[in-house]
C-alpha positions in Angstrom: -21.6 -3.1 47.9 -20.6 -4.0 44.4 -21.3 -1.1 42.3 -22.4 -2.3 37.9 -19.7 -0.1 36.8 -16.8 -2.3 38.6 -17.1 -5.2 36.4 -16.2 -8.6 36.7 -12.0 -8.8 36.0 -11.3 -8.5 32.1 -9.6 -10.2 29.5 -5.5 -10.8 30.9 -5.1 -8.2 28.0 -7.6 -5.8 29.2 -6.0 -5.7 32.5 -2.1 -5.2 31.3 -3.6 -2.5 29.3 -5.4 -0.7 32.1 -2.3 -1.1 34.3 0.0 0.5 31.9 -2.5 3.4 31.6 -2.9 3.6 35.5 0.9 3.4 35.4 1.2 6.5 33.0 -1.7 8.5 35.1 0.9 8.3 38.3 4.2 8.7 36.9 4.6 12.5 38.0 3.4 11.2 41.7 5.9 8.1 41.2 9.1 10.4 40.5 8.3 12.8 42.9 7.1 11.6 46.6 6.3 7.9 46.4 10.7 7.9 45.3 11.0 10.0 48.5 9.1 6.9 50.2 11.3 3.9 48.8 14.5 6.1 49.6 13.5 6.6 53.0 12.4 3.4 54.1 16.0 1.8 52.5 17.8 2.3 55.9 18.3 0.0 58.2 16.5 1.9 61.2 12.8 2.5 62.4 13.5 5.0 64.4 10.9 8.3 64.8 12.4 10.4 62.4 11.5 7.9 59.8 7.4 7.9 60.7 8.0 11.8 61.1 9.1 11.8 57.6 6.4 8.7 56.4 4.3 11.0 57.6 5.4 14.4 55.7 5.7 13.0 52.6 2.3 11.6 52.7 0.6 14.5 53.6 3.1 16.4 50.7 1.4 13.8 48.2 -2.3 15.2 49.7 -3.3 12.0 51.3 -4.9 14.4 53.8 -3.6 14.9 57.6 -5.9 12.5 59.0 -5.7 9.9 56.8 -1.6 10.2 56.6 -1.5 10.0 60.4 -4.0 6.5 60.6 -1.5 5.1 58.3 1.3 5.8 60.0 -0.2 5.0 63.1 -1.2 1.5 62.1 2.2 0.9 60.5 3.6 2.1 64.0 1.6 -0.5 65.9 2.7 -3.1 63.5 6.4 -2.3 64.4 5.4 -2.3 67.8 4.2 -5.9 67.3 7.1 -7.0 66.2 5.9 -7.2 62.8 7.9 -5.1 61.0 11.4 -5.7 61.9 12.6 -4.3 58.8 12.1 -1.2 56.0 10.9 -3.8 53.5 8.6 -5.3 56.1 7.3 -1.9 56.2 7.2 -0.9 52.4 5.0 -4.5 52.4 2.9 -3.2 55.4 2.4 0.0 53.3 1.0 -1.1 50.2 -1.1 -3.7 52.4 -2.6 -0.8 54.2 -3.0 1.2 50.7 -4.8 -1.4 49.1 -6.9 -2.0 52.4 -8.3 1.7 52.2 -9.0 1.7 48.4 -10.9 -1.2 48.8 -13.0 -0.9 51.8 -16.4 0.0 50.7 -18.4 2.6 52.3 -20.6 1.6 55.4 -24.2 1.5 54.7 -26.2 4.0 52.5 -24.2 6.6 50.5 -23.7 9.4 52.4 -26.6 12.0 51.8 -29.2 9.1 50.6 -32.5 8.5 52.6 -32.6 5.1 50.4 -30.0 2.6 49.3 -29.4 2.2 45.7 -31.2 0.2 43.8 -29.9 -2.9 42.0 -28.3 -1.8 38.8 -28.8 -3.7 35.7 -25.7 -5.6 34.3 -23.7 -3.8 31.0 -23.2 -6.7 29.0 -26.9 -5.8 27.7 -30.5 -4.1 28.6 -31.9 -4.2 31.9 -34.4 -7.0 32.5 -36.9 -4.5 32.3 -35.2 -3.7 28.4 -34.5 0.2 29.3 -30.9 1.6 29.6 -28.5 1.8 32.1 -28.4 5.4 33.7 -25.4 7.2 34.6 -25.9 10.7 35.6 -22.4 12.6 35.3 -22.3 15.6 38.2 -19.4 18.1 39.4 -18.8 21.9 38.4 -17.4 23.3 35.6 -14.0 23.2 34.8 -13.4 19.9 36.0 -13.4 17.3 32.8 -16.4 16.5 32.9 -17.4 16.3 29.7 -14.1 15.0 28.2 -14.8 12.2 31.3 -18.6 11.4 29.5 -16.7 11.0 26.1 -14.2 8.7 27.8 -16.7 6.5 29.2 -18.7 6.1 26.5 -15.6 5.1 24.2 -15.1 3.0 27.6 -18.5 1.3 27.3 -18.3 1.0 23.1 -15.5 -0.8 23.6 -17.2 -3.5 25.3 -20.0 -3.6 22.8 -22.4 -1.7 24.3 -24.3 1.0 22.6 -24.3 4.3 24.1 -26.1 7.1 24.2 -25.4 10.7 25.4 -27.9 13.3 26.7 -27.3 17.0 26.5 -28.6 18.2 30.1 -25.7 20.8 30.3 -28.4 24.2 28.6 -26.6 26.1 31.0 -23.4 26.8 29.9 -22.3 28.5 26.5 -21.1 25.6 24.1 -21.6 22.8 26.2 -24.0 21.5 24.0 -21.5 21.7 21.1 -18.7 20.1 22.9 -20.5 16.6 23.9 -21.5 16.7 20.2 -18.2 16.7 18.7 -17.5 14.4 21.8 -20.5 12.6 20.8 -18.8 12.1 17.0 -15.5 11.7 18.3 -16.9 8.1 19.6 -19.6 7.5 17.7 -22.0 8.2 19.9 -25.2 9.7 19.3 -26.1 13.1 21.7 -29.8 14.1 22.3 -29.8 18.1 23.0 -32.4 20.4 22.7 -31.2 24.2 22.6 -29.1 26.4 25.1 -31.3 27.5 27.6 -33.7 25.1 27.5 -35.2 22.7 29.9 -32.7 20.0 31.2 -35.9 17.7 32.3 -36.8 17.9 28.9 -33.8 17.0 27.6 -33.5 13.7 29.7 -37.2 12.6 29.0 -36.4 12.8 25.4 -32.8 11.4 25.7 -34.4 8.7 27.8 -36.7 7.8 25.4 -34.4 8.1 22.8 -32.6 5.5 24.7 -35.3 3.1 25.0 -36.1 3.1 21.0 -33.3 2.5 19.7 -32.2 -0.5 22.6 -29.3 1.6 23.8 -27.2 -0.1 26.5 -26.3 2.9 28.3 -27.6 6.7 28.6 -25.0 9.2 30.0 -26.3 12.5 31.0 -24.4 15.7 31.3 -25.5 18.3 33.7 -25.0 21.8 34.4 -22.1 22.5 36.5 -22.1 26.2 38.2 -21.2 26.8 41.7 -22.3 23.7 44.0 -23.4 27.2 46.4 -26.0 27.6 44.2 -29.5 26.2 45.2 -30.8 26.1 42.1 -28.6 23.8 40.3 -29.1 21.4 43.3 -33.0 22.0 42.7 -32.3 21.6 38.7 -30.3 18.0 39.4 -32.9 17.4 41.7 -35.3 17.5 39.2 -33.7 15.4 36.6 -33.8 12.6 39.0 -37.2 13.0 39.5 -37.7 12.8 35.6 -35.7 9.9 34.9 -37.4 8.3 38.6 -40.9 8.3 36.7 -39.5 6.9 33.3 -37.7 4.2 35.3 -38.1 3.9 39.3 -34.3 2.6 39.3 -32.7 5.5 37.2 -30.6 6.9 37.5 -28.1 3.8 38.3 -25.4 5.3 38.7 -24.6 9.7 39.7 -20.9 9.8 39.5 -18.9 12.6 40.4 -16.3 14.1 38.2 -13.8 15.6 40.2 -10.4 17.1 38.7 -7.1 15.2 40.5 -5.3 18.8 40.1 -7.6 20.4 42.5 -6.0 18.3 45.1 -7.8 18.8 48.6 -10.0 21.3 47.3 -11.6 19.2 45.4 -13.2 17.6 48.4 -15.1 20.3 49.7 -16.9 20.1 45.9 -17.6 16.9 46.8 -18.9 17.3 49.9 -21.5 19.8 48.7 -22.4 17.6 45.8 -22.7 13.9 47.6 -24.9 15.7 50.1 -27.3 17.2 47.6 -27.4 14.8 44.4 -26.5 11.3 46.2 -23.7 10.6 44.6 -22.5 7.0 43.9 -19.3 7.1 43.1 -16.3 9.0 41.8 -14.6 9.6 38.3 -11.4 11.0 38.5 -10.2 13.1 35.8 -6.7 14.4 35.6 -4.6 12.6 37.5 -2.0 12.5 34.7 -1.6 16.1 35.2 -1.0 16.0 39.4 2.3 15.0 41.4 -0.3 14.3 44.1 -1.9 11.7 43.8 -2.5 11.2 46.8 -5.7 12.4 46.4 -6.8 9.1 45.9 -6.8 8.1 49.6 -8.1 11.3 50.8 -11.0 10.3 48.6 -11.5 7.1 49.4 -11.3 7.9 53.7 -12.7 11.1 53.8 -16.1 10.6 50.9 -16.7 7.3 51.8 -17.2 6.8 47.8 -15.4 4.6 45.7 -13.6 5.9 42.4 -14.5 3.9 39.6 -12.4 5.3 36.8 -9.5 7.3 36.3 -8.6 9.7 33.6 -5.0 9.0 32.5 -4.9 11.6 29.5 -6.2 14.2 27.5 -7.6 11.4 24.7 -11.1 9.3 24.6 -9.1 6.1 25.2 -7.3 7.5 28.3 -9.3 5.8 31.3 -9.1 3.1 33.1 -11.4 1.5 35.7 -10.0 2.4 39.0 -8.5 -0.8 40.2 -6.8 -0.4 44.0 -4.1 -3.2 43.8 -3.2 -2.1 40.2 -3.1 1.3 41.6 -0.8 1.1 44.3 1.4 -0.8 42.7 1.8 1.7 39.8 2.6 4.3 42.9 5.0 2.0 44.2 7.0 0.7 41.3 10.3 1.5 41.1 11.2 5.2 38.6 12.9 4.1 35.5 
């Protein structure tokens, strides 16, 4: 399925631009294991040291075991075929097989939903129905998340839609105060109520907030404690049911923030949290800061759930929609 928040192909411009910044995001995995790759396959022999070694340095990069040794295996098989009669046939078959994975969308509902999503309403403007666009931002603390809700709203601005941010994060100390200045960073305006408050509260009047003043898009941040804990499941459980009864399509979107750095630990976070909340899809924060990006596949195979943006710096204007063929071939571009 076509998730709203992979929009139809930008401007020529737009697109060179998100390149370069995908590019940037990947440079430390670039220099340090995808040059292993184009070194390795520059011989002139397939022999079996060279998938032995395909497959180390993918699993070094945290591809993931499993989804490293698929690869391999279908680049084998190729060979086998007579396919693949030399390394460049094989480089060619790799970033054929990359782009494959990223791409494939996940089979049937998302994992953990009892109902498949409902339509979203396009971004270029208000739903039909004239309320906002939902997106429900999820993942624990620590992660970027709300650097990530800053960065899509300058993300969504940028494409003239008005944005607003809700404060559902009463939990922790100064999360409140962080989307603000976030919030006037982009010129966005943040609906919070006081710490300790009630985060249904919050999105009813952030909703409504929303609604009156013909905003495009609401972003909600939540509280992110331990994904062991039962009652922040319960609390985010809640807040669906909130938005559910101002709008029986909201939230459109519950993407999870997950940190790049975190490598394969990150997806037992996900796990927990796709399994609870219903998760949509993925924003990837960090992956300037990670010679592994890798991660990307193991996300994409293992979660089922398809990253829609990356973060590709510490600023509001660092992300990029996640874009497979742009990304592979910022992985496999040659280090200057």
């Amino acid at each position: 399925m076509l998730r709203f928040l992979r929009r139809d192909r930008s401007s020529e411009e737009s697109r060179q631009a998100e390149a370069e910044k995908t590019r940037h995001a990947v440079e430390k995995s670039r220099q340090s294991w995808f040059g292993r790759l184009r070194s390795l396959l520059s011989g002139s022999h397939l022999d079996d040291s060279v998938w032995d070694e395909l497959e180390e340095v993918l699993i070094s990069a945290d591809v993931g075991v499993d989804t490293a040794l698929a690869l391999v295996e279908k680049l084998k098989q190729q060979a086998n075929q007579g396919g693949l009669n030399e390394p460049d046939h094989v480089w060619q078959a790799l970033r054929r097989e990359l782009i494959a994975l990223l791409e494939e969308e996940p089979a049937g509902p998302v994992p953990g939903s009892t109902t498949p999503p409902a339509a979203a309403p396009s971004l270029t403007g208000l739903s039909s129905t004239g309320l906002p666009t939902t997106i429900l931002m999820v993942g624990v603390n620590g992660v970027g998340k709300t650097t990530s809700i800053a960065k899509l709203a300058h993300h969504f601005k940028s494409q003239g839609s008005k944005v607003l941010l809700g404060a559902g994060d009463t939990f922790r100390a100064a999360a409140i105060d962080q989307l603000q200045l976030w919030g006037r960073t982009v010129g966005a305006d943040v609906i919070a109520h006081q710490q300790g408050g009630d985060p249904g509260a919050v999105v009813y009047d952030a909703f409504e907030a929303a609604r009156a003043r013909s905003a495009d898009v609401l972003i909600i941040d939540t509280a992110g404690r331990l994904h062991t804990k039962s009652n922040l499941m319960d609390e985010l459980s809640k807040i669906r049911r909130v938005l559910g009864r101002l709008d029986p399509s909201a939230p459109h979107e519950v993407l999870l923030t997950l940190d790049a750095t975190t490598g394969q630990n990150g997806l037992t976070q996900a796990r927990q949290f796709t399994e609870a909340v219903n998760c949509t899809g993925i924003f990837l924060a960090k992956l300037d800061g990670t010679a592994r990006g890798g991660i990307v596949l193991a996300i994409s195979r293992e979660l089922g759930l398809p990253i829609l943006f990356i973060g590709t710096g510490e600023h509001a204007e660092d992300i990029a929609p996640f874009d497979a063929e742009q990304f592979v071939d910022a992985l496999l571009a040659p280090s200057v």
